[in-house]
C-alpha positions in Angstrom: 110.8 -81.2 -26.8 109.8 -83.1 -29.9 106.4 -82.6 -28.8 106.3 -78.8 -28.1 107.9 -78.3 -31.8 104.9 -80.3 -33.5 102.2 -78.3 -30.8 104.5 -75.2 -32.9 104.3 -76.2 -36.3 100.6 -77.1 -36.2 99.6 -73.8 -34.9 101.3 -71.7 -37.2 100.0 -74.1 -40.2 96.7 -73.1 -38.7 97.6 -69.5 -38.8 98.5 -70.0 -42.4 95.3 -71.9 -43.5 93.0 -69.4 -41.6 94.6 -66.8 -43.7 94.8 -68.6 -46.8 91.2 -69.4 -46.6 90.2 -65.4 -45.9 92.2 -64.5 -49.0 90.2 -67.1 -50.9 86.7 -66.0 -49.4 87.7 -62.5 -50.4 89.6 -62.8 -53.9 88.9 -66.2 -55.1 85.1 -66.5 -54.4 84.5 -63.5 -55.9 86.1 -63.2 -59.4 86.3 -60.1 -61.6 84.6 -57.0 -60.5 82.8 -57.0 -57.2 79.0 -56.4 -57.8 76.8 -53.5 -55.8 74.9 -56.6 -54.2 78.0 -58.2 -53.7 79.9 -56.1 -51.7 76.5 -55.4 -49.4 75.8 -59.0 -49.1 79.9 -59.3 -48.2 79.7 -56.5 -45.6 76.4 -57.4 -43.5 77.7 -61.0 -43.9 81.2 -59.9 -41.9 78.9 -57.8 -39.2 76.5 -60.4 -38.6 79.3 -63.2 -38.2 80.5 -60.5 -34.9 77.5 -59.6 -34.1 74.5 -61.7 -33.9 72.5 -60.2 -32.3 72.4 -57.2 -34.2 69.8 -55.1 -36.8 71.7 -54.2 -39.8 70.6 -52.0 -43.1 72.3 -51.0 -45.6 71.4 -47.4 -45.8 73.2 -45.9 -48.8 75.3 -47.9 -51.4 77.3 -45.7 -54.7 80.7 -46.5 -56.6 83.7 -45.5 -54.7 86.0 -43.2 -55.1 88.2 -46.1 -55.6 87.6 -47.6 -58.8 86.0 -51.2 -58.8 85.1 -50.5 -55.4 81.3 -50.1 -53.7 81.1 -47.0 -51.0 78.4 -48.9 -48.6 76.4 -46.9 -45.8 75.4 -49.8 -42.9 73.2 -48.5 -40.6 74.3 -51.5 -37.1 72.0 -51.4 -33.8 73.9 -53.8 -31.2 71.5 -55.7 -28.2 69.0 -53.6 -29.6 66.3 -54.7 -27.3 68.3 -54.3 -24.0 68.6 -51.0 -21.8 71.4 -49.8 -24.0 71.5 -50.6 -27.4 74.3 -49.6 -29.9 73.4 -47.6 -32.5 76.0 -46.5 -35.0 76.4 -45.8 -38.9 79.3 -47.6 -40.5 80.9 -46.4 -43.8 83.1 -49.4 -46.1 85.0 -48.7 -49.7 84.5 -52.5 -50.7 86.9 -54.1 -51.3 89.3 -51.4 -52.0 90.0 -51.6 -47.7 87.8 -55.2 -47.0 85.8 -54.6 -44.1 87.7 -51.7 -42.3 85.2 -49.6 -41.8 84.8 -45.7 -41.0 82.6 -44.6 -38.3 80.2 -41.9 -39.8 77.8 -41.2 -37.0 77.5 -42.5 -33.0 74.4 -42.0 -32.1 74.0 -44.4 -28.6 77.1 -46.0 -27.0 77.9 -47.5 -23.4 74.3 -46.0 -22.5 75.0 -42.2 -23.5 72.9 -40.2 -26.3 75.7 -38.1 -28.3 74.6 -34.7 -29.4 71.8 -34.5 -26.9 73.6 -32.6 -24.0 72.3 -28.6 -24.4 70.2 -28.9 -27.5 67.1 -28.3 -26.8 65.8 -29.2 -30.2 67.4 -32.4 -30.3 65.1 -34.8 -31.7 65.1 -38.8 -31.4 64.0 -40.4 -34.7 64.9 -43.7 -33.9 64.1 -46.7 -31.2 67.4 -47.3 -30.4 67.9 -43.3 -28.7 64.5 -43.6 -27.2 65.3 -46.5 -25.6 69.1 -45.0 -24.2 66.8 -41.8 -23.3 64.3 -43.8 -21.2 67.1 -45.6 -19.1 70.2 -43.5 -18.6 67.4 -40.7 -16.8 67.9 -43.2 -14.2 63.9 -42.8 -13.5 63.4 -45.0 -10.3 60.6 -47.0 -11.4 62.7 -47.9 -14.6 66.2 -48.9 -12.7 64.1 -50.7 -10.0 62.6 -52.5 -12.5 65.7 -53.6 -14.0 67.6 -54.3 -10.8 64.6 -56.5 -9.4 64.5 -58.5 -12.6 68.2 -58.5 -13.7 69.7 -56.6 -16.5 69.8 -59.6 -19.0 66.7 -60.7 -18.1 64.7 -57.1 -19.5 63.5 -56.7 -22.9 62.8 -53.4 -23.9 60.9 -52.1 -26.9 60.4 -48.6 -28.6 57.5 -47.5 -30.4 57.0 -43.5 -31.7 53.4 -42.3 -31.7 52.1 -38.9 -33.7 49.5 -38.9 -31.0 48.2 -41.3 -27.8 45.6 -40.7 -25.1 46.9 -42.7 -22.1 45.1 -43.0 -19.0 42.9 -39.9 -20.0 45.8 -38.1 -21.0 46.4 -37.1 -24.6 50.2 -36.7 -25.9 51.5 -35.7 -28.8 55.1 -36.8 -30.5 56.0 -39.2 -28.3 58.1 -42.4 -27.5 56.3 -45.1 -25.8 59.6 -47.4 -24.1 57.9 -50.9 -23.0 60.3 -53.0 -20.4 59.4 -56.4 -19.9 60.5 -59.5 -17.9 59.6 -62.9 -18.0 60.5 -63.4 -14.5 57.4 -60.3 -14.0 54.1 -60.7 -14.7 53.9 -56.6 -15.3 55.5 -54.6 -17.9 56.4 -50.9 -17.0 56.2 -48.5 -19.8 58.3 -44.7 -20.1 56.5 -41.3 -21.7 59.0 -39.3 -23.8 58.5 -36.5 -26.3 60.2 -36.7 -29.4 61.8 -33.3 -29.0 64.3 -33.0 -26.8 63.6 -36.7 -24.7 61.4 -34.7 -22.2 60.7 -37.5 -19.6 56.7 -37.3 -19.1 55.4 -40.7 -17.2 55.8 -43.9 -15.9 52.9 -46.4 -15.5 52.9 -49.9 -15.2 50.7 -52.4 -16.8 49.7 -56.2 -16.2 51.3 -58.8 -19.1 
């Protein structure tokens, strides 16, 4: 019994000193009025500690609403260089709320394009959608080339040209999606206009 009480009393000391020590890192290490770099370096800092893996920018930054506090605009692409990146624009009032955040705009998540579905003039401007596009079309020689090699073991890369001739072909406005393997020695590469994620081509080419 006397042993279960002390395995009790040191966990919720824990609980205490892992709060103390977030006040602290909050209100303490920071005196007086939090600066514009301040509260950016603050809020990237608390994202990247979740997620490692992820490309952040701050994308806008202006005094809050809420005086002495920073409204900050964080553009956050999760496992951007899988099949299905994340990609999603964060809003924070530093520190008036800490890092609650506000969801602003979804543009991928679990694999789907929001805002895509019947409009026609839908256009993707970023790497992250072209990538989502490419995959969730379920084009055969894309999935096969995942399944074969694994899901984890694909890296996949986005790259927008104005214009490309490719294979005697010339194309205009296009994403060029490149997935890789290191368990394949070839890399198979996705055609998709910019307007609308029209799926063109497949071809494949040696590494």
């Amino acid at each position: 019994m006397d042993l279960l009480m002390k395995a009790v009393v040191i966990a919720i000391v824990l609980v205490v000193v892992i709060a103390v020590v977030y006040y602290a890192f909050e209100k303490v290490f920071v005196p007086g009025p939090v600066t514009e770099q301040q509260a950016a370096t603050l809020i990237l800092g608390y994202l990247k500690s979740h997620n490692p893996n992820a490309i952040l920018n701050v994308t806008n930054e202006t005094p809050s609403v809420y005086p002495g506090s920073w409204h900050v605009v964080v553009s956050f692409i999760n496992n951007p260089a899988t099949p299905c990146p994340t990609y999603i624009v964060y809003s924070f009032d530093y520190p008036k709320y800490g890092f609650v955040n506000r969801t602003d705009n979804i543009y991928t998540e679990n694999c789907s394009i929001y805002g895509l579905v019947g409009n026609s003039s839908y256009t993707i401007g970023s790497f992250p959608v072209a990538i989502v596009r490419s995959y969730s079309m379920n084009n055969p020689v894309i999935t096969d080339f995942v399944n074969i090699n694994g899901y984890d073991n694909v890296v996949v890369h986005a790259n927008y040209y104005p214009s490309i001739n490719i294979n005697g072909f010339n194309y205009s406005k296009v994403w060029i999606v490149n997935y890789s393997s290191t368990t394949n020695s070839k890399s198979v590469y996705a055609i998709l206009s910019q307007v609308n994620g029209t799926f063109y081509s497949t071809y494949n080419q040696s590494r």
